[in-house]
C-alpha positions as CSV (number, residue, x, y, z in Angstrom):
1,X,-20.2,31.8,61.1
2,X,-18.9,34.8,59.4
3,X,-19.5,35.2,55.5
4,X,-16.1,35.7,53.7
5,X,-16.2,37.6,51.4
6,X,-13.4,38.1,47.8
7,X,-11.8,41.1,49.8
8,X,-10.4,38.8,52.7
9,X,-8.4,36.6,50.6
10,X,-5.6,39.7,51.5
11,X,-6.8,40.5,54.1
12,X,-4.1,41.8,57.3
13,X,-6.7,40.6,60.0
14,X,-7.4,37.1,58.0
15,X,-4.0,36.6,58.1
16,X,-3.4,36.9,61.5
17,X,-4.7,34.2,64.0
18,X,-6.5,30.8,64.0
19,X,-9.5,30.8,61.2
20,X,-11.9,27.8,60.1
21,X,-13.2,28.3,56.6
22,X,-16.0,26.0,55.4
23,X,-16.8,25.4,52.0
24,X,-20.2,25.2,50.6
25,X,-22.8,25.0,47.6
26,X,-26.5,25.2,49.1
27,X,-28.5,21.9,47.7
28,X,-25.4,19.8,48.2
29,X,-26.9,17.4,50.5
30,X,-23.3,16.6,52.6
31,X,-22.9,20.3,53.3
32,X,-25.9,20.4,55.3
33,X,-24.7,18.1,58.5
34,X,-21.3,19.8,58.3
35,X,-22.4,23.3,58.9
36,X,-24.4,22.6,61.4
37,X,-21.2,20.8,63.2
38,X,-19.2,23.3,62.8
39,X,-22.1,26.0,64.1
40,X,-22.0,23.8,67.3
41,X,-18.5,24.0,67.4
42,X,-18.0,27.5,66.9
43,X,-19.4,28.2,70.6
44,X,-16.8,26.0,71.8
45,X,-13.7,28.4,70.0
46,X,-15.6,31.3,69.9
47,X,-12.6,33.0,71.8
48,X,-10.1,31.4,70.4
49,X,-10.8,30.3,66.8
50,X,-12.8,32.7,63.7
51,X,-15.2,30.7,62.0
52,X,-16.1,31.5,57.9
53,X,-17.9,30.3,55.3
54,X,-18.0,30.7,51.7
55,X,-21.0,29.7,49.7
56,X,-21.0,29.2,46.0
57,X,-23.5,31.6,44.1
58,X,-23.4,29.4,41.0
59,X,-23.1,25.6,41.1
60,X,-22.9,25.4,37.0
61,X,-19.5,28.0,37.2
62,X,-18.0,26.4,40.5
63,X,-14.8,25.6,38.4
64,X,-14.4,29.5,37.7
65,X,-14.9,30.9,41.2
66,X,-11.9,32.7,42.4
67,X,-12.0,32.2,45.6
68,X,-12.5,28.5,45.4
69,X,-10.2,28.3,43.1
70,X,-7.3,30.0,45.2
71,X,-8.0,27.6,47.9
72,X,-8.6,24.5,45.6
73,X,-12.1,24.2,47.7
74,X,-13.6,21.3,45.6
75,X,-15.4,19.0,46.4
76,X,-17.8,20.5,48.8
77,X,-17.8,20.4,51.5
78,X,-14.3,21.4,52.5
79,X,-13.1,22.9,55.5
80,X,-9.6,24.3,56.2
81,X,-8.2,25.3,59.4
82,X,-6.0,28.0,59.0
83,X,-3.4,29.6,61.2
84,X,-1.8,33.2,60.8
85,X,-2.6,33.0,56.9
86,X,-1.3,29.2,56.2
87,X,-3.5,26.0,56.1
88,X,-2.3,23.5,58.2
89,X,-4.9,21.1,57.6
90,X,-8.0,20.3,55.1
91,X,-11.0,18.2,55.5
92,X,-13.2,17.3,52.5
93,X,-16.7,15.7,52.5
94,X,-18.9,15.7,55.7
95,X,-16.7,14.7,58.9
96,X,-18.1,13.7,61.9
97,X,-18.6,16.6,64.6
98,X,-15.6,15.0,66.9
99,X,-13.3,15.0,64.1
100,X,-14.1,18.8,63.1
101,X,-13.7,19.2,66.6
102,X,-10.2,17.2,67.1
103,X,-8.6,19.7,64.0
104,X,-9.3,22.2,65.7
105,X,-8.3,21.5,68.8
106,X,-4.8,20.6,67.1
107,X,-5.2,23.9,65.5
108,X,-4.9,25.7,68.4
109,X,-1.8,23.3,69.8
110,X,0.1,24.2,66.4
111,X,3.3,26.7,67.0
């Protein structure tokens, strides 16, 4: 998965196409499974969806990160699946690897 960083929050080529972005805070025990779903999944989409992830520098400030504060990220994990800019759907906690894999699936069928 690709870091994101603050500077694609505006970003033309984020806004353009089919993008997972995953949600995270290293120690939090439910992230761990998730990420490692979503790795496997990647190679699945690889062609077709971008995979990101955003990790939070500072557990004791999560409330005043931008970024997870623009995309109302909390509570970790959360994963939205995002097409040409908009989120069409949200996950939150740590899904099973089907149902990562079902969004987006449907991801890809939304016009």
């Amino acid at each position: 998965m690709k870091k994101f960083k603050k500077s694609d929050i505006n970003s033309k080529i984020f806004n353009k196409g089919n993008k997972v972005l995953f949600f995270q805070a290293d120690g939090i025990c439910p992230c761990i499974p998730a990420r490692s779903d979503l790795e496997d999944i990647e190679k699945s989409f690889q062609d077709e969806i971008e995979f990101y992830e955003y990790s939070a520098k500072n557990v004791r400030q999560i409330n005043e990160d931008e970024i997870i504060k623009h995309f109302e990220a909390l509570p970790f994990p959360t994963t939205l699946f995002i097409k040409d800019g908009n989120i069409i759907y949200r996950l939150v906690g740590d899904n099973s690897k089907s149902t990562y894999r079902n969004y987006a699936t449907k991801l890809l069928e939304e016009k």
